[in-house]
N, C-alpha and C positions, 0 to 999 in steps of 0.2 A: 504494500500500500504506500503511495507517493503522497505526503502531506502538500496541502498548499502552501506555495510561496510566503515567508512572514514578511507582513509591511515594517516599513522602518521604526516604529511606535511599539509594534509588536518584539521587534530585536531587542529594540533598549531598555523595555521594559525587562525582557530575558537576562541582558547584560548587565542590568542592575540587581537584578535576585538571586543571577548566580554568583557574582561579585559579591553581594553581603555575607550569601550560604558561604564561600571557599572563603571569604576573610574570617572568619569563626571557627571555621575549621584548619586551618591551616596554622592557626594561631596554637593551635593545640601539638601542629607536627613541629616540634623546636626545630631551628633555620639548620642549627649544627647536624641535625638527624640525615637532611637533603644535603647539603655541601658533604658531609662525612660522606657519601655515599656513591660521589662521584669525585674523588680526591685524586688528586693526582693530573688534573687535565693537562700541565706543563711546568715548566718554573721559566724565571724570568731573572734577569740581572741584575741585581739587588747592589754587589759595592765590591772592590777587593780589599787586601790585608795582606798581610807579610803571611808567608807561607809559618808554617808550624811541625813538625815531626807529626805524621801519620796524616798531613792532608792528599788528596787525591793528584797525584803530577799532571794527572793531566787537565788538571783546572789551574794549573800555573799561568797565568798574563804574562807572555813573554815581552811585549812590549812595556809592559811597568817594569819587568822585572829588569828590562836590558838599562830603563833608564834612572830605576835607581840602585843598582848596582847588587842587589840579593833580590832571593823569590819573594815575588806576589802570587797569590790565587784568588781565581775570578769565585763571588758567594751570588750565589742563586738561592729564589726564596720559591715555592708553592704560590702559583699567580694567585690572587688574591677573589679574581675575577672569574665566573665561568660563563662560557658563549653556549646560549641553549636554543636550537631551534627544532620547531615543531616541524612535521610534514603530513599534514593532514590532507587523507584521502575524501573527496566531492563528488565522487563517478555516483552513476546511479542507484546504484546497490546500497549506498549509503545512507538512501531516505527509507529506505523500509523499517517498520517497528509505526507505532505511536495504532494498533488496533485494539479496539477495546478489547476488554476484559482477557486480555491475550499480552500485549506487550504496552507499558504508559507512557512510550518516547520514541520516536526514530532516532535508530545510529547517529544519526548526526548531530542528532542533541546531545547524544552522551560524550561523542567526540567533542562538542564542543564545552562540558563541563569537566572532562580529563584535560584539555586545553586551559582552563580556569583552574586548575589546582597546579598544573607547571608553570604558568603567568603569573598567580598570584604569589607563589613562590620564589620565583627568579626575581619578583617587584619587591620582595622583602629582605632577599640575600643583594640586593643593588647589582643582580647580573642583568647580562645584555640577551634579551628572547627574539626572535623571527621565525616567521611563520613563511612554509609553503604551502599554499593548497594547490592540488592538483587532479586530475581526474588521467586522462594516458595522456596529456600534454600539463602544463605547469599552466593554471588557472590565476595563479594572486603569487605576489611575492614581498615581504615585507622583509627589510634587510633587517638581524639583529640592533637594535637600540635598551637604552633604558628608559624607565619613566612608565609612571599610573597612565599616564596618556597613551601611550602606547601599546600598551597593554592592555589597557581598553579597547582599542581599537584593534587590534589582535581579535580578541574574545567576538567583538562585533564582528568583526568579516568572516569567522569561523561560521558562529549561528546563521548568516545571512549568505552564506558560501552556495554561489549554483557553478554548476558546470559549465559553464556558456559557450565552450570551444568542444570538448568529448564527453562523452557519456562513457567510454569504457574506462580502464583502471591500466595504471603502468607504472608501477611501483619502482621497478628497478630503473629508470629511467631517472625517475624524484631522490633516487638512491644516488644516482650517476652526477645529475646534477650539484646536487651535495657536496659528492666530491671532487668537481670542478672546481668548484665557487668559494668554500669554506676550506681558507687557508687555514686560519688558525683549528688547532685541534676542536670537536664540540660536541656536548648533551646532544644527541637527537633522538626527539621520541618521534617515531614513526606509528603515526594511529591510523587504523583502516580495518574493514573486516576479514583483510587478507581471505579469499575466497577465492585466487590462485594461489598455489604453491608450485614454482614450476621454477627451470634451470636457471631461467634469465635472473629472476628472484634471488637465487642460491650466490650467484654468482656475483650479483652485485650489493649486497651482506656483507659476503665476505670482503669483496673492496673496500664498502665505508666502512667495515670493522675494523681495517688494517689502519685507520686514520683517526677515524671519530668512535666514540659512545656510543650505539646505537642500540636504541628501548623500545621493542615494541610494545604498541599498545594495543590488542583486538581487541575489536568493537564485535558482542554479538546479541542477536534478540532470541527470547525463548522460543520464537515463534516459529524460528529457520529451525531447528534442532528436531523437528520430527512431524510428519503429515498429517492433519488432523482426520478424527477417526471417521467414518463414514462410508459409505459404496459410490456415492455422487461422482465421478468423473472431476479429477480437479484440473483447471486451465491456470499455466503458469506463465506470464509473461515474463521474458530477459528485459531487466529494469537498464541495461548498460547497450541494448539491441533492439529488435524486431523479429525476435522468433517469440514463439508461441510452443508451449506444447503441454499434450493434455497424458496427465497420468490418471493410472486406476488409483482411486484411494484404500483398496484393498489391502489387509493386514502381509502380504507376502510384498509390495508394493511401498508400504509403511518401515518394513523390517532392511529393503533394499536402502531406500532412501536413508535414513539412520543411520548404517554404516557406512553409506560412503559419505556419509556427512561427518562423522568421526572420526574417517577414514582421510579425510581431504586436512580437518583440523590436527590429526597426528603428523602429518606430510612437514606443513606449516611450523609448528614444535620442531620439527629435526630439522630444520631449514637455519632456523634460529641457532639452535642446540649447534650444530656443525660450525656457523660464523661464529660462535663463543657470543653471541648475543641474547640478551634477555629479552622473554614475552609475558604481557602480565595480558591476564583476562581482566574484561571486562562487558558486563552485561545489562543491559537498558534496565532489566527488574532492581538493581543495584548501583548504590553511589560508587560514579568512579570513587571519590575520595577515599575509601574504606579498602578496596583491593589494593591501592597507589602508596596509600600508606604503610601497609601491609610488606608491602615491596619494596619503598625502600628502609624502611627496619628490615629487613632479611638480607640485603645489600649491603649496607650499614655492617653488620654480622661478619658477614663473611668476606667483605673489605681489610675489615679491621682483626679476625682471627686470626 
């Protein structure tokens, strides 16, 4: 089910509710919990000093060292700063959810309140956020900046995100991009329903792994997870296409579906799992905030063990 378009009254309204929700909550995930949790993104040039018995030779400044006559070595600190960008997927597949008594939000809402607990965050550690939305071509692109401003407006063009160039999905692409564009090392959470798992995927993981942080984040509704019960013939449209097709809704038809739908989502996991990258679930019946938090306390952990 594709919700209607939100009017501009309608977003801010959105951007304002979820902005009060994640500033409450987030206030509860101490800043040290997120930065401990992604430590390490570089260091930086801090000062030199006269060498010492057991410093590292090869951080000797040979230029200090030549012109004051004994060693210096160059001290590097832990950047103080982390560069966090989101890449949030806008293909069509992304508005399904929000039917009643079945699912209380489309994907894209959810994306866009997991969007709201990494902005609201990065706005309170004083890091620098950007946002790509993209669908199988790069739809929006806000370079990393700081600032409330910003970041509102981040949150805003997530909730108000349409696809206006594709409707399909090209993840490894939004990957690819990434690692064109972002010199310095960075946070990226990649949110999407991931609903291919295929080589190009695999392959460009494991690139932005070799460079940047990268966190997925799946977006799923309960609704996809299994074919409701019935004999009725069900018509499924491709939300990213123009095909059609009609399934039995029969229990052997029920049972098909199921697994390769656990079967597609285990695919996705080893994908991740093989690039040494994390995937955290997330599901419309449920606050991002509560799985994200979750995740990085277990990060945090195993960071620091």
């Amino acid at each position: 089910m594709t919700p209607a378009s939100p009017t501009l009254k309608d977003v801010l309204r959105q951007v304002k509710r979820i902005e009060l929700r994640t500033e409450r909550l987030v206030s509860s995930l101490a800043a040290g919990r997120y930065r401990s949790a992604f430590k390490g993104q570089g260091l930086e040039f801090d000062e030199v000093r006269e060498y010492t018995p057991g410093d590292d030779v090869r951080t000797i400044d040979w230029n200090v060292t030549a012109r004051a006559g004994r060693p210096y070595v160059k001290v590097f600190r832990e950047e103080r700063e982390l560069t966090t960008m989101l890449l949030v997927d806008v293909s069509g597949s992304m508005r399904f959810g929000a039917i009643p008594a079945i699912s209380p939000r489309a994907k894209l809402a959810l994306a866009a309140e997991a969007a709201a607990v990494v902005a609201v965050t990065a706005l309170r550690n004083h890091d620098r956020i950007g946002l790509t939305a993209f669908s199988d071509r790069s739809e929006l692109h806000l370079p990393p900046r700081k600032g409330r401003g910003h970041a509102m407006r981040l949150l805003r063009e997530v909730l108000a995100a349409q696809a206006r160039h594709g409707r399909g999905t090209d993840i490894a692409a939004a990957l690819d991009a990434l690692v064109a564009h972002a010199k310095k090392r960075t946070v990226c959470f990649l949110v999407s329903d991931f609903l291919s798992g295929d080589e190009a995927l695999a392959r460009a993981l494991a690139r932005a792994a070799r460079r940047h942080d990268v966190v997925g984040l799946r977006i799923a509704d309960p609704a996809e997870q299994a074919l409701p019960a019935g004999a009725t013939p069900l018509v499924l449209a491709d939300p990213e296409g123009d095909e059609e097709l009609v399934l039995s809704a029969g229990r052997h038809a029920r049972a098909a579906y199921a697994a390769a739908y656990a079967a597609q989502r285990g695919r996705v996991q080893s994908l991740f799992r093989a690039a040494g990258c994390d995937l955290v679930d997330l599901s419309t019946d449920q606050p991002a905030f509560t799985a994200m938090s979750r995740f990085f306390a277990q990060r945090r952990r195993r960071i620091h063990a």
